[in-house]
C-alpha positions as CSV (number, residue, x, y, z in Angstrom):
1,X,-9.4,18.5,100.7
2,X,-5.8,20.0,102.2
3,X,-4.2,22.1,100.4
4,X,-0.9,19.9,100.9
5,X,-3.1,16.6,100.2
6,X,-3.7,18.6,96.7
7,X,0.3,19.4,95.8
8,X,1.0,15.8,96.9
9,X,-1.1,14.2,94.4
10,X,-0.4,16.7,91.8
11,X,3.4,16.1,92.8
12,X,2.9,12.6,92.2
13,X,1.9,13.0,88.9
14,X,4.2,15.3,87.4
15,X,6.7,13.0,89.2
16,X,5.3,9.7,86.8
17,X,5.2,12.0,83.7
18,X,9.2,13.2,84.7
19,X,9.9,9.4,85.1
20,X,8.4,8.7,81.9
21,X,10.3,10.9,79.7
22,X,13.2,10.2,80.9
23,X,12.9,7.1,80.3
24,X,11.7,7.4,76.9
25,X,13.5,10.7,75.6
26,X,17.3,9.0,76.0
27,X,16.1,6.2,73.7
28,X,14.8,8.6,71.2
29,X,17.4,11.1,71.3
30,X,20.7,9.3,72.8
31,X,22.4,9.8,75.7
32,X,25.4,12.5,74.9
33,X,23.3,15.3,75.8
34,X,20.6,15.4,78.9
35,X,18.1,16.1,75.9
36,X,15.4,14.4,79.0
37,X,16.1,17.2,81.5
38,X,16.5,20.1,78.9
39,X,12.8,19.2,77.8
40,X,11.0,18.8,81.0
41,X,13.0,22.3,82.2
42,X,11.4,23.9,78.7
43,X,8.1,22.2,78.5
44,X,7.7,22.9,82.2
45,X,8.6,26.4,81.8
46,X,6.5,27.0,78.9
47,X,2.8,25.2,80.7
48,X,3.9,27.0,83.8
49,X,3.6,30.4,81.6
50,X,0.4,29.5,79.7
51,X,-1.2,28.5,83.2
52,X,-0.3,31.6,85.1
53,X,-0.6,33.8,82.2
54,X,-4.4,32.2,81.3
55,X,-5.3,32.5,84.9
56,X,-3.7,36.4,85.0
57,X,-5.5,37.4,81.7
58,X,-8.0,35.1,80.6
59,X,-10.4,33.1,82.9
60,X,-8.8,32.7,85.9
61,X,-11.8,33.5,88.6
62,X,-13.0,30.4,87.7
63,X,-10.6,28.2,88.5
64,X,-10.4,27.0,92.6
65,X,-7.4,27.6,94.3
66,X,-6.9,23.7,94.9
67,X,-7.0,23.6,91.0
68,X,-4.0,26.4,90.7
69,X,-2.2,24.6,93.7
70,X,-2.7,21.4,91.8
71,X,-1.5,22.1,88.6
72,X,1.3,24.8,89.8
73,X,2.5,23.8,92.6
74,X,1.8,20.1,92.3
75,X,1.8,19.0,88.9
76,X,4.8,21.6,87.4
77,X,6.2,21.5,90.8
78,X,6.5,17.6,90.7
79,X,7.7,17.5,86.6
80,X,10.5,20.1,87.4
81,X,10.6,22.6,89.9
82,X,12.6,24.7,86.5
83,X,9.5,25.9,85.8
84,X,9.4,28.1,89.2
85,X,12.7,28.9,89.1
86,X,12.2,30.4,85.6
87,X,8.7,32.1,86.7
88,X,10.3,33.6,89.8
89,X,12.6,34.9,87.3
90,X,10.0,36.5,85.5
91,X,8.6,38.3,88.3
92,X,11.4,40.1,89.1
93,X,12.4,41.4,85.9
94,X,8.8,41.9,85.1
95,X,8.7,44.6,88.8
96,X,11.9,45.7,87.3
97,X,14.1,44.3,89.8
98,X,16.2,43.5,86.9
99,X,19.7,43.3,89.1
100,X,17.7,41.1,91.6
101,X,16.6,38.9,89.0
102,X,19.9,38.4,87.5
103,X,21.7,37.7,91.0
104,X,19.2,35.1,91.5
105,X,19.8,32.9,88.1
106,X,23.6,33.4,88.6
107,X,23.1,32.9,92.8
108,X,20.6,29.8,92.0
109,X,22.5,28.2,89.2
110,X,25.9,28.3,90.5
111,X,25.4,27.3,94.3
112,X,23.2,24.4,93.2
113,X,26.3,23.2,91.1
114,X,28.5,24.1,94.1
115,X,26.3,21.6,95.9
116,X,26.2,19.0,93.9
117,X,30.3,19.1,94.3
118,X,30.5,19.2,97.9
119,X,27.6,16.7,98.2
120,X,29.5,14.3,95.5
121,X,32.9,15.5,96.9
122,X,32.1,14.9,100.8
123,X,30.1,11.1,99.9
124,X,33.5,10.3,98.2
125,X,35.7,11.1,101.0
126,X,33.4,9.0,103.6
127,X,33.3,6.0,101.4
């Protein structure tokens, strides 16, 4: 099977299990704080660090690569793409690239909220 046919599936269903809690967490929790979002960004983070860390120190040479790809880069991917964010983090503080890594949560984190403004700000202006 293709490696993108893979991610697409796996997409899909991290996709459904996104839907679902946010659909379900709200009800639960209330809606004052984006308690939905804060735990698919943590549960994604945390099953994106058991994977890679079981495959880096565990029993990783047997799993395929379209299982890896499924779960990674489909599944997480799909649920909240946090969970890269947070392992590409990792990566470079873990090479000691510690300025780098820094730069890139700040650099990430604040132009993603300065596009959400100017994507808001410019659909406001041409409606």
């Amino acid at each position: 099977m293709y490696p993108a046919v893979i991610v697409f599936l796996g997409a899909g269903l991290g996709g459904v299990l996104r839907h679902l809690l946010n659909q379900w967490v709200p009800r639960l929790l209330g809606t004052g704080f984006p308690f939905a979002t804060f735990l698919i960004n943590v549960t994604g983070s945390l099953v994106m660090g058991l994977v890679i860390g079981y495959l880096a120190f565990k029993d990783g040479e047997h799993w395929t690569q379209s299982l890896r790809l499924f779960l990674t880069t489909g599944v997480l991917g799909g649920y909240t793409t946090f969970s890269t964010f947070s392992l590409d983090f990792f990566f470079l503080m873990e090479r000691g690239e510690h300025l780098l890594a820094v730069a890139y949560v700040v650099g990430s984190v604040a132009i993603a909220f300065l596009g959400v403004f100017a994507g808001i700000t410019l659909m406001r202006a041409l409606s």
